[in-house]
LUMZA-419850 format. One record per residue: x, y, z of N, C-alpha, C in turn; residue in one letter. Coordinates in Angstrom, 3 decimals, decimal comma. Layout:
BEGIN
[[X Y Z] [X Y Z] [X Y Z] "A"],
...
***
This chain:
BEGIN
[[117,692 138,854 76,777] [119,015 138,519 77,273] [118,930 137,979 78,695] "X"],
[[117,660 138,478 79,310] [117,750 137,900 80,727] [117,821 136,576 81,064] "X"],
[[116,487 136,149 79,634] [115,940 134,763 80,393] [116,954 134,129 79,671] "X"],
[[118,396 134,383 78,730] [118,953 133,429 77,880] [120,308 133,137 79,504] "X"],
[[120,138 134,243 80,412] [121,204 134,133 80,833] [120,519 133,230 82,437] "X"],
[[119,369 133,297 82,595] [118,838 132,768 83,762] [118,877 131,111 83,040] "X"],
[[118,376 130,850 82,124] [118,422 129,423 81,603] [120,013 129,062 81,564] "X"],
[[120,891 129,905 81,580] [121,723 129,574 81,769] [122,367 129,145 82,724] "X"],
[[122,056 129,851 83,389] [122,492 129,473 85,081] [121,683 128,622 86,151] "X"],
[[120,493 128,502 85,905] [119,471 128,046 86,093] [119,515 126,525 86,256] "X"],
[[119,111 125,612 87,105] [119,170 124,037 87,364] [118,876 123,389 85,722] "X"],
[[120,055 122,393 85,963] [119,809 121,876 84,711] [119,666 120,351 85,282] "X"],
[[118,081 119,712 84,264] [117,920 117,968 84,789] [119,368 117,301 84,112] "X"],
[[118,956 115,843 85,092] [120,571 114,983 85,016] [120,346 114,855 84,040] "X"],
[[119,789 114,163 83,268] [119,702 113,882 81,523] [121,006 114,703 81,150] "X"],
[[120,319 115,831 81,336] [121,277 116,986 80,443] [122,653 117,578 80,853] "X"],
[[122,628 117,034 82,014] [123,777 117,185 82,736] [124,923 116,572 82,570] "X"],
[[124,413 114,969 82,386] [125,091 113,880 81,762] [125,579 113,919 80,581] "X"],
[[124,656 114,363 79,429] [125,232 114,963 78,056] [126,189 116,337 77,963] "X"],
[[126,029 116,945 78,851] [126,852 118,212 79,007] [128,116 117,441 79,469] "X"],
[[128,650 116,761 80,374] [129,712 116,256 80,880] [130,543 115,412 80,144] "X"],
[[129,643 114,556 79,070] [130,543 113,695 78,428] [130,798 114,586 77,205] "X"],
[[129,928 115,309 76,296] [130,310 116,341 75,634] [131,275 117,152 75,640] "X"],
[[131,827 117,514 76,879] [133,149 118,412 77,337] [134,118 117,234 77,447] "X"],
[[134,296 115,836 77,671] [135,185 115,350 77,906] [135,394 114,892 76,531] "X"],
[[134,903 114,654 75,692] [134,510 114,429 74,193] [135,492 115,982 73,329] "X"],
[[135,277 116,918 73,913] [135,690 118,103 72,943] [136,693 117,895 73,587] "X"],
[[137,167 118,234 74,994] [138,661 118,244 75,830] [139,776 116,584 75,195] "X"],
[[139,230 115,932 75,109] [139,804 114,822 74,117] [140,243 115,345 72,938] "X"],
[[139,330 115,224 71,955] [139,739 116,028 71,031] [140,930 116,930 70,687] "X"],
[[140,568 118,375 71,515] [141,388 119,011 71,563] [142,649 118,319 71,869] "X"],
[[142,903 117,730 73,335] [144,132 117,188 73,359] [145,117 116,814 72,293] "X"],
[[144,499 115,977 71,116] [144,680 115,003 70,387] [145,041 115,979 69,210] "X"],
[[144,395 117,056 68,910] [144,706 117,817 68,174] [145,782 118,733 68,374] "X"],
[[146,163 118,352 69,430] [147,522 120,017 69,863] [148,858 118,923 70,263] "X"],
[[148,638 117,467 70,193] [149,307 116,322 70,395] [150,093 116,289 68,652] "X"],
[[151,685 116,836 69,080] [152,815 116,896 68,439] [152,723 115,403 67,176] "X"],
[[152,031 114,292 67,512] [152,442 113,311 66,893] [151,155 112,678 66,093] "X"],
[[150,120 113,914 66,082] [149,016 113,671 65,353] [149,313 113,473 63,757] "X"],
[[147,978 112,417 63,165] [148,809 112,611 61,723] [147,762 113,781 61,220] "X"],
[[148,260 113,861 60,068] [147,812 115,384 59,491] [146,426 115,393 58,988] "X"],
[[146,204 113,747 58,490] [145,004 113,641 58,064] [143,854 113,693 59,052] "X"],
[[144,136 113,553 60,662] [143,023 113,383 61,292] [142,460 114,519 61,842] "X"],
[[143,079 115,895 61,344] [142,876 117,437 61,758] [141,859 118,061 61,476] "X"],
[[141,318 117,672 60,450] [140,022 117,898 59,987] [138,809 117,445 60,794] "X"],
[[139,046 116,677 61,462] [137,979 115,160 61,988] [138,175 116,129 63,050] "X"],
[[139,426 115,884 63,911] [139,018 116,322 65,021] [138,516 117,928 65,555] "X"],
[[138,882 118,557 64,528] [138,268 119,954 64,520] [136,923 119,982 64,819] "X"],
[[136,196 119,135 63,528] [135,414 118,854 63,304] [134,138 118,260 64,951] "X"],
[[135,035 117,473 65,221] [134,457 116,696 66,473] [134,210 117,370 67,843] "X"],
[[135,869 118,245 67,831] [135,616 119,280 68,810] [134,400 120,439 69,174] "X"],
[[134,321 120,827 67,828] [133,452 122,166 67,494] [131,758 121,453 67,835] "X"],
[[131,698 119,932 66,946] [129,832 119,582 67,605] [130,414 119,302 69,431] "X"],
[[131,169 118,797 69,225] [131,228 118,550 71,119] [130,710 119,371 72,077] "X"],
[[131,869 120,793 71,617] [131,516 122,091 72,682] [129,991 122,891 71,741] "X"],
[[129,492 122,506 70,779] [128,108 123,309 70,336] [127,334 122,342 71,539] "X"],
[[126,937 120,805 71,760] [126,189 120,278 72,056] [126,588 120,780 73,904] "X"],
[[127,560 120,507 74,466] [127,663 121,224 75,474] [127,294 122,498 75,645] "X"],
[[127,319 123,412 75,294] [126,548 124,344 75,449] [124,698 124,804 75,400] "X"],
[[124,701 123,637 74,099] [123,259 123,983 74,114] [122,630 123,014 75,466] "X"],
[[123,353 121,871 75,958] [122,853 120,943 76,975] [122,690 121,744 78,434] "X"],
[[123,883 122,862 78,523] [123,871 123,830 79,385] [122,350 124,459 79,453] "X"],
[[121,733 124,999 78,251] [120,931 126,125 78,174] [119,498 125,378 78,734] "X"],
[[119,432 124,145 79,131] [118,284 123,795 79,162] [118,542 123,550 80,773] "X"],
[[116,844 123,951 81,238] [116,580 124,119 82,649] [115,295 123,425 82,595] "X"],
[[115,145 123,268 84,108] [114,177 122,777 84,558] [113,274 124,058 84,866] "X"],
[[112,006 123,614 83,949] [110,878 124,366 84,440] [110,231 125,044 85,283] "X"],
[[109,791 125,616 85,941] [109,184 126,409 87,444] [107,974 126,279 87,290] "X"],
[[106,966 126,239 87,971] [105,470 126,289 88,004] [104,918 127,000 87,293] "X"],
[[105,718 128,225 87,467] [104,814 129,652 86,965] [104,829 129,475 85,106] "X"],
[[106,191 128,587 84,916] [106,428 128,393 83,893] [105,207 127,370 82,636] "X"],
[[104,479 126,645 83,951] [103,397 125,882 83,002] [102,161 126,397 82,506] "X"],
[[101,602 126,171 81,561] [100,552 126,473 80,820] [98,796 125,914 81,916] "X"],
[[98,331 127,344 81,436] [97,124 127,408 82,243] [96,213 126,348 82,196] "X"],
[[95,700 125,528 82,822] [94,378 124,261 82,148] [93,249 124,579 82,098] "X"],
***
């Protein structure tokens, strides 16, 4: 639980940073669109759908950190 919560908090590279950011604006869309009074009924599925990989891929983009020294393999 430690190291799930240190990778968590832990520096994350821009790569992943970048995918974490548009991922949340991607699910926060979504959502919008889905709680938006004038949605049609058929697109509820989709966007559920879209929301839920959005905020999975944001999160897992979160969990990844940048390495530490101690962290590399012996030569």
């Amino acid at each position: 639980m430690k190291t799930l919560l240190a990778r968590f908090t832990g520096p994350t590279p821009a790569f992943w940073r970048r995918v974490r950011n548009a991922t949340i604006i991607v699910a926060g869309g979504a959502e919008f669109v889905l709680n938006y009074s004038a949605t049609p009924e058929a697109w509820l599925p989709l966007l559920k759908t879209v929301a839920t990989i959005a905020a999975t891929a944001a999160f897992v983009a979160q969990l990844t950190c940048k390495d530490s020294p101690t962290d590399q393999p012996a030569s």
